[in-house]
N, C-alpha and C positions, 0 to 999 in steps of 0.2 A: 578699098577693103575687099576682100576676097573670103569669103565661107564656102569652106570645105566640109562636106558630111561625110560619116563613114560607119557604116555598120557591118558587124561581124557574121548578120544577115544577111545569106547571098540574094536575094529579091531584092530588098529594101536599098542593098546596095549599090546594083545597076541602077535603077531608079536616080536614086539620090545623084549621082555620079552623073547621069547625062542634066540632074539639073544644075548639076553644077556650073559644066563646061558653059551650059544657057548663059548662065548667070557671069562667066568670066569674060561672054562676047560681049556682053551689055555693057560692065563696067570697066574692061581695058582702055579706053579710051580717056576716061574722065579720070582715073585714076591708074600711075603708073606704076602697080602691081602688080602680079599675076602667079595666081596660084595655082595649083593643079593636084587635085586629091588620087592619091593609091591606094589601092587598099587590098587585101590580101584574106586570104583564107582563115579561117579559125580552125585550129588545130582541134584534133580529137580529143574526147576526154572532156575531166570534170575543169573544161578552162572559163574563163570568164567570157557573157554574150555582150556586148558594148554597142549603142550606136554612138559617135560624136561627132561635134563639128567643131571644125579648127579653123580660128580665125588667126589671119596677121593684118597689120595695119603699123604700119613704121618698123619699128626697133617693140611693138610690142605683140605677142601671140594671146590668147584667149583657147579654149579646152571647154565646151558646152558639153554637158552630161544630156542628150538627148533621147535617152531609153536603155534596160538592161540592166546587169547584174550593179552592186554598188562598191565601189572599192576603196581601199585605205591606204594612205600614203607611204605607208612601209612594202605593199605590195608590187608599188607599181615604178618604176625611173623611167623618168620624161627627158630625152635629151634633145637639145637642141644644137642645129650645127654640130652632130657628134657627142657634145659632152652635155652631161647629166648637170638639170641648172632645176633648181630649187621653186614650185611653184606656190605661188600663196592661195588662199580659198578665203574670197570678203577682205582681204587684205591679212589675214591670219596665216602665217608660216608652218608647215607640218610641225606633230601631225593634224590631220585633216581625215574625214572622210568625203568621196565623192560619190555623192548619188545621183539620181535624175533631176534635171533641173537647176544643179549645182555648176558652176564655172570656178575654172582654175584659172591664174592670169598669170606670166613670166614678162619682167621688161627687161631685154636685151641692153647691156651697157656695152657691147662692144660689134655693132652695126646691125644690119638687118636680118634676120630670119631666115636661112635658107633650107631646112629640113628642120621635122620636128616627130620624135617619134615615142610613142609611148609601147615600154615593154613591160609584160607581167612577169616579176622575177621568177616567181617560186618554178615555172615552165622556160624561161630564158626568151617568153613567146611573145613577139610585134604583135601587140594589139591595133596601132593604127601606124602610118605614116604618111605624113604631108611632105611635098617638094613645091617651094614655092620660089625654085629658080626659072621656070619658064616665063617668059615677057618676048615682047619688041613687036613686031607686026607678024603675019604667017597665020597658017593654020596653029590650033593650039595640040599638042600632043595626046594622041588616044588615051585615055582612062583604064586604066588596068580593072581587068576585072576580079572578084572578090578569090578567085582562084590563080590567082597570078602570086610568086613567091618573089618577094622582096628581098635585097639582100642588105642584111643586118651589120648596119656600122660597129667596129669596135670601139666602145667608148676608153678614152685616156687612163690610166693609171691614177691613183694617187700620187701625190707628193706634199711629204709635210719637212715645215721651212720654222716652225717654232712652238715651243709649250708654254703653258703662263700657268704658275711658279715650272720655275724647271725644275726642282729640285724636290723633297721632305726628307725629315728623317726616320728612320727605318723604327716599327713597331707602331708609329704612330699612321692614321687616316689623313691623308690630303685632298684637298679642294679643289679642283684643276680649274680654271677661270676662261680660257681658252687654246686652243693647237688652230696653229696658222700652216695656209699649204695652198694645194687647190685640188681641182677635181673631186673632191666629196661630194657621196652621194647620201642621201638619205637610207637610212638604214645600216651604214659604216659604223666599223667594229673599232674601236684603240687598243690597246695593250704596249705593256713594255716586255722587251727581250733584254735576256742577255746569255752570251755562250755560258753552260754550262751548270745552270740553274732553271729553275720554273716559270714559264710567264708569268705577268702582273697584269689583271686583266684590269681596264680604264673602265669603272661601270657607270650608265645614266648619262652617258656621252648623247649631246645635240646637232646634228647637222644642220646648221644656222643658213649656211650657203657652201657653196664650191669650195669656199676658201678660208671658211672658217667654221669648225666643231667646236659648243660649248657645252659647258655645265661638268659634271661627273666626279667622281672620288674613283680614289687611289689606295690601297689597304695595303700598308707597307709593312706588316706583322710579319717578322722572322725576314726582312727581304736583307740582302748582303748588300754591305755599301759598295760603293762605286757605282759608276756610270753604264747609265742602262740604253738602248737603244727606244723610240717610240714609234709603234707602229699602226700606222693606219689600214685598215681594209676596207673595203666597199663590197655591197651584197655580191659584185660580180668576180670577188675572191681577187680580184687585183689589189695591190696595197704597196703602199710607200711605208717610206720608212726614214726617221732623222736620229742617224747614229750617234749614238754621247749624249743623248739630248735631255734627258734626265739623270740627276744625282741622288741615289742613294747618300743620305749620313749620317752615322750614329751621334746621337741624343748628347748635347754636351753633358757632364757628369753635375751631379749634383750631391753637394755634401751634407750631413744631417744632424751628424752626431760623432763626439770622441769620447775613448775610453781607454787609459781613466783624463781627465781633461787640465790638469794640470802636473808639472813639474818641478822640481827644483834644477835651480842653473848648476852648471857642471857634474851634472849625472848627464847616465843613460836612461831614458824611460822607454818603453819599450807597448807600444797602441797596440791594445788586444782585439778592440773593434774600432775602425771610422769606419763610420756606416752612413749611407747613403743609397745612389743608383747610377747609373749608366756606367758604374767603372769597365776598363777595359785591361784585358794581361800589358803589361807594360807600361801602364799608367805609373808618373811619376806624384811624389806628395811632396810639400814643404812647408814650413813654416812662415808665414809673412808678414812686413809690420814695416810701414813706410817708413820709418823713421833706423830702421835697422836690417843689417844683411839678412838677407832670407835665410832660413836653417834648411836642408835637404833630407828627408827623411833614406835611411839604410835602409837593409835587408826588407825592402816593399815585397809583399805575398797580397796578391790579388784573390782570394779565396773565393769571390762569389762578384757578380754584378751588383751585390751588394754591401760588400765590406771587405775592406781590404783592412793588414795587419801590416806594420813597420815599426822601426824603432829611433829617434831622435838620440841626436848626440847633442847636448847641450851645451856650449863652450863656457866657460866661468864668469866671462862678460856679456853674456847674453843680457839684452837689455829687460827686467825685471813688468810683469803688465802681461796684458792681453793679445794676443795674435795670432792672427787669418790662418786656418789651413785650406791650401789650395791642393785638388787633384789637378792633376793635366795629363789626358789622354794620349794615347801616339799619336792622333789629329788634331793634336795641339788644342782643344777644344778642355774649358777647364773650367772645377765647378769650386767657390768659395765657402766656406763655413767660417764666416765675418765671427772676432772676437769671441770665438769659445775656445782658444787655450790658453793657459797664464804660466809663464815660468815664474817662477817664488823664487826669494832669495835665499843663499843659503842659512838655514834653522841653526840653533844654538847645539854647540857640543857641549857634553858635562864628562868631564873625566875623573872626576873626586869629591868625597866628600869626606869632612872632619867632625867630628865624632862618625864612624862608618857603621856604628851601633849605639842601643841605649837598650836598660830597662823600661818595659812597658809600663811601669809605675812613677816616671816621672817626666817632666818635659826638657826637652834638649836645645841648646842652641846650635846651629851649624854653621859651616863656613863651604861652601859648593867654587869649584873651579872648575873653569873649561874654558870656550870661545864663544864669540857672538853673542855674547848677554846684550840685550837692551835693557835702557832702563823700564822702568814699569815693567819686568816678567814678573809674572809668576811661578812661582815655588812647590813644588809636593811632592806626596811619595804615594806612591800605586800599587796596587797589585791584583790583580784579575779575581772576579769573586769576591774584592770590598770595596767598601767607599776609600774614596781620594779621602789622606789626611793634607790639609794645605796647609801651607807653611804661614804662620804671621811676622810680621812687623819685617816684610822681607826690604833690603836693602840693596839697591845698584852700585857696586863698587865701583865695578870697570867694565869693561866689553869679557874680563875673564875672571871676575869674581863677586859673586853675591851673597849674602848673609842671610839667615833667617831663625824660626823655633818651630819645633811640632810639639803638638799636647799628645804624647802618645799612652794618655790615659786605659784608653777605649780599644786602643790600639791591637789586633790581632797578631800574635808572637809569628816570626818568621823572617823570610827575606822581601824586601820591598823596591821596586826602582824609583829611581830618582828623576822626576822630569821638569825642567824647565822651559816654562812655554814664554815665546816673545809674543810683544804684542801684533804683532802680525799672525800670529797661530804658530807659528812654526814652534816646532817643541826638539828637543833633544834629550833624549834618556841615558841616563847610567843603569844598565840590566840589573835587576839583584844587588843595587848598591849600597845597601843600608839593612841593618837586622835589627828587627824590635825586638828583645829577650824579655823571656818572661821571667823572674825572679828565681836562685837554683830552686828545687825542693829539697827537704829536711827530713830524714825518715828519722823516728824516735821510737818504736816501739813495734815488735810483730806479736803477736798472740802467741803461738808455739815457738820455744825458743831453742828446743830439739827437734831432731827427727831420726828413726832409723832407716839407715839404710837399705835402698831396694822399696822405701816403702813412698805414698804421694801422702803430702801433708800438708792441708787447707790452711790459708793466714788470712789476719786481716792485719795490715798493716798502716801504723798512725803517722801522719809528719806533715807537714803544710805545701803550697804550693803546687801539689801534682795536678796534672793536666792529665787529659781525656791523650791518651795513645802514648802515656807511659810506659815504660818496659824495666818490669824488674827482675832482678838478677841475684844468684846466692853467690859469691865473690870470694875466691880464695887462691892465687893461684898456683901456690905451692901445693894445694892439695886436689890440681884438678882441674879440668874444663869449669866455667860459669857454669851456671844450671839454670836457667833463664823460664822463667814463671808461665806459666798457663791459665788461661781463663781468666785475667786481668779487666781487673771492672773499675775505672773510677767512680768509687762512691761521692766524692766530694774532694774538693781540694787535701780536705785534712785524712781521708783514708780511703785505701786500697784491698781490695777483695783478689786472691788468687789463689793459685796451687802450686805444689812443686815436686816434682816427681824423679824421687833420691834414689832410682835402680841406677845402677852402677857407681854410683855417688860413693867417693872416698870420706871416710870418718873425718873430720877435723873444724872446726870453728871457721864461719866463714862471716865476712858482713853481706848484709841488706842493701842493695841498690838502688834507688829509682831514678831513670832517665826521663827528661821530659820529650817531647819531639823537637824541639829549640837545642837538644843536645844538652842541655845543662841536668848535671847529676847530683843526685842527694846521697849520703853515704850514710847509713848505720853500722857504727863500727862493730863488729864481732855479736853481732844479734842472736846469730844462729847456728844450732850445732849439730853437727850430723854424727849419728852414733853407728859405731859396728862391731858392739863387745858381743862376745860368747853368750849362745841362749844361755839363757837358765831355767831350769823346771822345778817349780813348787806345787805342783796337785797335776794328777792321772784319775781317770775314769775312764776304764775300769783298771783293778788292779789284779784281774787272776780270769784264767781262762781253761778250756779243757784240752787237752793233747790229741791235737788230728783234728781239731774244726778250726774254722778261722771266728776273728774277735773283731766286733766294731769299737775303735775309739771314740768313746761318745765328748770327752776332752782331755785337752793336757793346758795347761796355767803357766806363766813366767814370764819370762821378759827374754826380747832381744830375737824375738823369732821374725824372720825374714822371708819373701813370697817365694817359693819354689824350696823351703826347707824337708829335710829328708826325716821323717822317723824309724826308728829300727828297735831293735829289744838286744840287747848284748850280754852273752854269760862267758864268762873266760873254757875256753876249750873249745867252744862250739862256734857255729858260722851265725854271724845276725840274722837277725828275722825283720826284711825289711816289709814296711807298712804300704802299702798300697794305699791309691786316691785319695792321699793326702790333702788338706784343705786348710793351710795357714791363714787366718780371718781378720787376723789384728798381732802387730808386734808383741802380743800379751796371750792371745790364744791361737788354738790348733782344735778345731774342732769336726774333723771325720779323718779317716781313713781306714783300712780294715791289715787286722793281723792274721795269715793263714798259718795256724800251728801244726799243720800237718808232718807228721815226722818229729816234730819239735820233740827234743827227750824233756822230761818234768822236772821241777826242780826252778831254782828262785832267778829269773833273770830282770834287765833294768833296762829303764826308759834312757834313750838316749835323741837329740833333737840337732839336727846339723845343719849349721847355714849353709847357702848358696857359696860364702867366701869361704866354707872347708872350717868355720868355728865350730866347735859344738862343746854343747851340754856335758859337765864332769860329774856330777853328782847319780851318786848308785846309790841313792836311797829310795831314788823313784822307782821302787820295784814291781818285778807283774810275775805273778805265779802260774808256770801251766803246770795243769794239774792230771795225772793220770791214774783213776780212781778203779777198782778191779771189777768189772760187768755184772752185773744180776741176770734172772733169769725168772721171770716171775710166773705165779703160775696160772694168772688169767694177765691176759685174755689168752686164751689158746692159742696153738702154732694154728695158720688157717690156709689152706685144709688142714687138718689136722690127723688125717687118714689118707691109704690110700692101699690097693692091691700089687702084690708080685708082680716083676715083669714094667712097673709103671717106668713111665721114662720121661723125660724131660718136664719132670712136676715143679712147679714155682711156689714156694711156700712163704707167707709175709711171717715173719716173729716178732715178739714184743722184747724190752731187753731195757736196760741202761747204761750209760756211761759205756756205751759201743763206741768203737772208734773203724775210720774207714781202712780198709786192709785187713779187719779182721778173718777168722776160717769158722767155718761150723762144720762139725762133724754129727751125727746119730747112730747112735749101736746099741744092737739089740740081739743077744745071744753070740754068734758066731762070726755075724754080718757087722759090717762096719761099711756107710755110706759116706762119702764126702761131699760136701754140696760144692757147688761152683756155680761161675755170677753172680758172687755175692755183692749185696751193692746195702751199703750201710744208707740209708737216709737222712737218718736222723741219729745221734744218741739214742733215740727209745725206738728205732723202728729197725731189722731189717729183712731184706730179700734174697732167696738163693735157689736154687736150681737142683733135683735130684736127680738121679736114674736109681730106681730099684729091682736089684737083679731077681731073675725069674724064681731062685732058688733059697732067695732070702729069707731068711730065723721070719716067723710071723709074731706078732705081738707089740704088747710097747716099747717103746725105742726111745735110750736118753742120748739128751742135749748137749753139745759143748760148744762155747766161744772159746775163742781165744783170742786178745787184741794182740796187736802189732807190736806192745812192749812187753809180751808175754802172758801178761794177766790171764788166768782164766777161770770159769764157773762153770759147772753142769748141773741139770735138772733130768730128772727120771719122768718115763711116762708122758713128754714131749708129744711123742706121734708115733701112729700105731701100723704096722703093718697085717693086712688081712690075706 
């Protein structure tokens, strides 16, 4: 055995060095070994100080930590005979630290020892190096000394020869078990490549030895399938590589769920969702059932990784039960959803039924025809928003006719479908194929059995059976459109509340209507009459008025007056005097409008009352007097002012008066002078106002008055008003 020392101290170092060689004359002989320690310089800088001694003895080396800094198994690769070999510490494989006092052991399986060198990665820097091929007799070769530069073997590449699993599938984490090769060094990197995508870095990877790295995970999240290359590195950036050597593969699919999850044979059904995961675009779907041909799903739309939509063509012998739907991938990789679909046999048709109607008042027997009746279906009639009436005492004729009765007591009027269900569930309907009716209605009486026309007239009307959304109608059609009622209330079966509103409504005898919403109608024949004879006038107020003012109608009386009717006053020779804001209130009265008799000449004229259809009023006894009576002139209250001086001009003078009418003149003259007022403005019968100028040269004294109305009439008063 041969011990080598070596420190990075250049003293300690020569020393150590000539004890060596001491130490190699002694033992050559006894033992056919021979080693011989080199040692070299410590580079500058913060590098590590080391003494060590390096022992061989067969096929095995020894590494004594004999003083200096302490270091860690990732820092440092120990190669031997060139390549980097794996040291243990106490028999414990990195990592490791090595301090003082500490040994590292390596046992060579492929012969003896002939260099050993330890280098500190993080600087690429020869910490030590032993040569123990010197032997045989001679001198032994000089000892380098601690400043002698050694020259640094290249250690071999990697090469990797296998992965254990070689393969995962993509999104999912893998386990990596081991990667077989050689040359690994402690502190070696894994990863997978592949052209045109991102590394997949191998992390928590173990260099176990040369030739085998264990332990580590793989995170295949988003990785692209196919075949990846695995690549090794070592801290001295050399690396191999084993091309294909890993497979990406996508997740076989898995299926979860159908919608909706069954059929009937010989349809189309058309899957809105299967849902699941790992689908892929081009995934195929089928239907499966070992006892039967598979069905292949159509128009496949892969909409998500997790639900695809297709549609099933059902052939008419499809075998009736439960069956597998399978996806299968383009990687042929495929996922089951085990008995969740049933194809059904085909459901019962109904195509008729006899009696197709009945009154809701009593129960019906039917006869229903179609296909596929089993025995024991069931029977009813439906309709959305009530209860099923079901049929009793139903009977199985054949596969295409069955019997039965409904109590259609209870029964709500309308249309109803028809549905027969097998015992299997399966049902088939006739739409709207049956009407419950509700008994016709009856009208026998209205309350107003006239109306005039033009005018609305409230009824109540009697008869049985009306329903709540009857419609009634005044019916004539010789004389008319219907006239179809308003604000229609069922009070109760036996009567009806409404209005009817006769503007434009032709005069003649019409009947009473009421429709139910079942359509069934009730007739009252000739109930009601509609009237549009000639007004007639029996009482005026007022009957007399005065000439040149206007007159309020406070009323007129009679019959047959119609809304929009026109009043006027008519005397043979003259033009009407027609009524303003007139206000027809009732077929019977008239109660406002106003008469302006201005201009009117006096004398005896008559009420006259004219419908909207051009009828009117003949009677000339309803007469109305305008009256034109000859002005006073009284002699209080005074003219006011009732004075004034020569020269005055534009004086406004109010006078008292009666039976004035507007249009009248006023004159005043006194002596020689004669004034004429202007802007004269009548107010009232007893008030008016006018305007003088008095000329400068005018008669002084009192001055008489004249009116004179518009039909000539006139009065004078003396002493009127005085000029100063």
């Amino acid at each position: 055995m041969l011990h080598l020392k070596y420190s990075t101290q250049p003293e300690s170092a020569v020393s150590e060095v000539i004890g060596s060689i001491l130490l190699v004359s002694v033992v050559v002989l006894a033992v056919a070994i021979i080693g011989v320690a080199l040692t070299s310089q410590a580079p500058p800088g913060k590098l590590p100080a080391v003494s060590a001694v390096i022992s061989s003895s067969g096929n095995q080396v020894s590494l004594y930590h004999d003083g200096g800094d302490t270091l860690v198994s990732s820092e440092i690769s120990i190669l031997v005979n060139g390549n980097p070999v794996p040291f243990t510490k106490s028999g414990s494989p990195a990592p490791w630290t090595w301090s003082v006092g500490d040994t590292l052991s390596y046992t060579s399986s492929s012969g003896t020892p002939q260099t050993v060198r330890i280098v500190y990665i993080p600087a690429s820097y020869t910490i030590a190096l032993a040569d123990f091929t010197y032997g045989g007799s001679g001198a032994a070769p000089s000892p380098l000394t601690p400043s002698t530069t050694l020259p640094t073997p290249t250690p071999s590449a990697p090469s990797v020869s296998g992965i254990t699993p070689s393969g995962g599938n993509a999104g999912t984490t893998v386990g990596i078990t081991s990667i077989a090769g050689a040359n690994f060094v402690s502190g070696a990197t894994v990863k997978l490549t592949r052209s045109g995508y991102a590394d997949i870095l191998v992390s928590g990877v173990t260099v176990s030895s040369p030739t085998q790295i264990t332990g580590g995970t793989v995170n295949l999240a988003g990785a692209a399938a196919g075949q990846w290359n695995v690549v090794v590195t070592n801290p001295d950036l050399q690396s191999g590589s084993l091309s294909n050597g890993f497979t990406v593969t996508n997740p076989a699919p898995a299926v979860s769920g159908i919608t909706p999850p069954a059929a009937t044979r010989g349809t189309t059904v058309s899957i809105t969702n299967l849902a699941g995961t790992g689908f892929l675009s081009g995934a195929t779907v089928r239907l499966n059932r070992t006892d039967s041909t598979a069905i292949p799903a159509t128009s496949v739309v892969m909409v998500s990784a997790t639900q695809i939509t297709c549609d099933f063509n059902l052939p008419a012998g499809s075998t009736v039960g439960i069956w597998d739907v399978i996806v299968t991938n383009p990687d042929m990789q495929s996922g089951a959803l085990e008995d969740r679909f049933t194809i059904l046999a085909a459901g019962p048709g109904v195509t008729a039924i006899s009696p197709n109607s009945s009154l809701q008042t009593t129960p019906v027997s039917v006869l229903v025809a179609g296909s596929g009746f089993q025995s024991g279906a069931g029977l009813a009639l439906k309709r959305t928003g009530f209860s099923d009436i079901p049929a009793t005492g139903v009977v199985f004729g054949s596969s295409n006719l069955i019997t039965g009765s409904f109590n259609l007591m209870a029964a709500t009027p309308g249309l109803w479908d028809v549905v027969v269900t097998n015992t299997d569930g399966q049902y088939g309907t006739l739409a709207k194929g049956f009407e419950v009716r509700s008994p016709k209605p009856t009208v026998t009486a209205i309350t107003n059995t006239t109306g005039v026309r033009g005018w609305t007239v409230v009824e109540q009307i009697t008869g049985t059976n009306f329903r709540s959304g009857a419609v009634v109608r005044l019916v004539n059609a010789s004389t008319g459109p219907d006239i179809i009622a308003a604000n229609v209330v069922v009070v109760s079966p036996t009567q009806i509340t409404c209005s009817f509103d006769l503007a434009g409504a032709h005069a003649g005898r019409r009947n009473v209507t009421v429709t139910n919403p079942s359509s069934d109608i009730g007739v009252g024949q000739n109930l009601f009459m509609v009237t549009s004879n000639a007004p007639t006038l029996t009482a005026r107020n007022p009957t007399s008025g005065n000439r040149g003012w206007p007159v309020t109608i406070l009323s007129l009386t009679g019959t047959g007056f119609q809304p929009g009717a026109t009043v006027l006053l008519r005397r043979t020779g003259y033009p009407d005097v027609v009524a303003t804001g007139v206000n027809v209130a009732t077929p019977t009265s008239i109660n406002a409008g106003s008469l302006n008799l201005l201009g009117v000449p006096a004398g005896t004229w008559y009420y006259v009352v004219i419908n909207t259809d051009g009828q009117a009023s003949t009677s000339t006894s309803r007469t109305f007097t305008v009256n034109s009576l000859t002005p006073t002139i009284p002699s209080t209250p005074a003219f006011s002012p009732s004075t004034a001086g020569r020269g005055t001009t534009g004086l406004t003078i109010t006078a008292p008066g009666s039976y004035l009418q507007p249009g009248m003149a006023v004159v005043l003259t006194g002596g020689s002078t004669t004034i004429t007022a202007y802007n004269v403005n009548v107010a009232s019968p007893a008030s008016v106002t006018f305007t003088i100028d008095i000329p400068a040269g005018a008669t002084t004294g009192w001055y008489t008055a004249r009116y004179t109305n518009t039909d000539g009439r006139t009065v004078t008063r003396t002493s009127r008003f005085q000029v100063t």
